[in-house]
C-alpha positions, 0 to 999 in steps of 0.5 A: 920360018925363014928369014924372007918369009918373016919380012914379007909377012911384017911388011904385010902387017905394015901394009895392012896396019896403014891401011887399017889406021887411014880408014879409022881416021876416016870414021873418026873425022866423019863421026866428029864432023857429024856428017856420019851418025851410024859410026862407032867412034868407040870402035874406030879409036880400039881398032886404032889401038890395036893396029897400033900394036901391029905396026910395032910389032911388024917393026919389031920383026923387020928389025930382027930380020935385018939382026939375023941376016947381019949375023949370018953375014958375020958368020959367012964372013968369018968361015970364008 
């Protein structure tokens, strides 16, 4: 995988990991409102887990991406 397409893919999982989290707090605050009785609290606090998990890992890639690139500059540098 090059090195652009793993950052659009973490940013991508970013993206969705943010979007995801605001539509779990959503159901959260409507099932302990009361206004929303059909919501699975159970599932929204999991699936805020695991979009937890997701955002870390986006984080972890977007940090090795800016790692890999900073070596590849040293490198040109130093053959230049």
């Amino acid at each position: 995988m090059d090195i652009a397409s793993a950052f659009y893919s973490a940013t991508a999982g970013l993206q969705r990991a943010d979007q995801e989290m605001q539509r779990n707090a959503e159901t959260v605050a409507r099932v302990t409102a009361g206004t929303e009785e059909n919501e699975d609290l159970n599932t929204a606090l999991v699936e805020s887990t695991q979009n937890e998990t997701l955002a870390r890992a986006s984080v972890n890639t977007v940090q090795s991406v800016d790692e890999a690139e900073q070596t590849l500059g040293r490198n040109l540098d130093t053959e230049a």
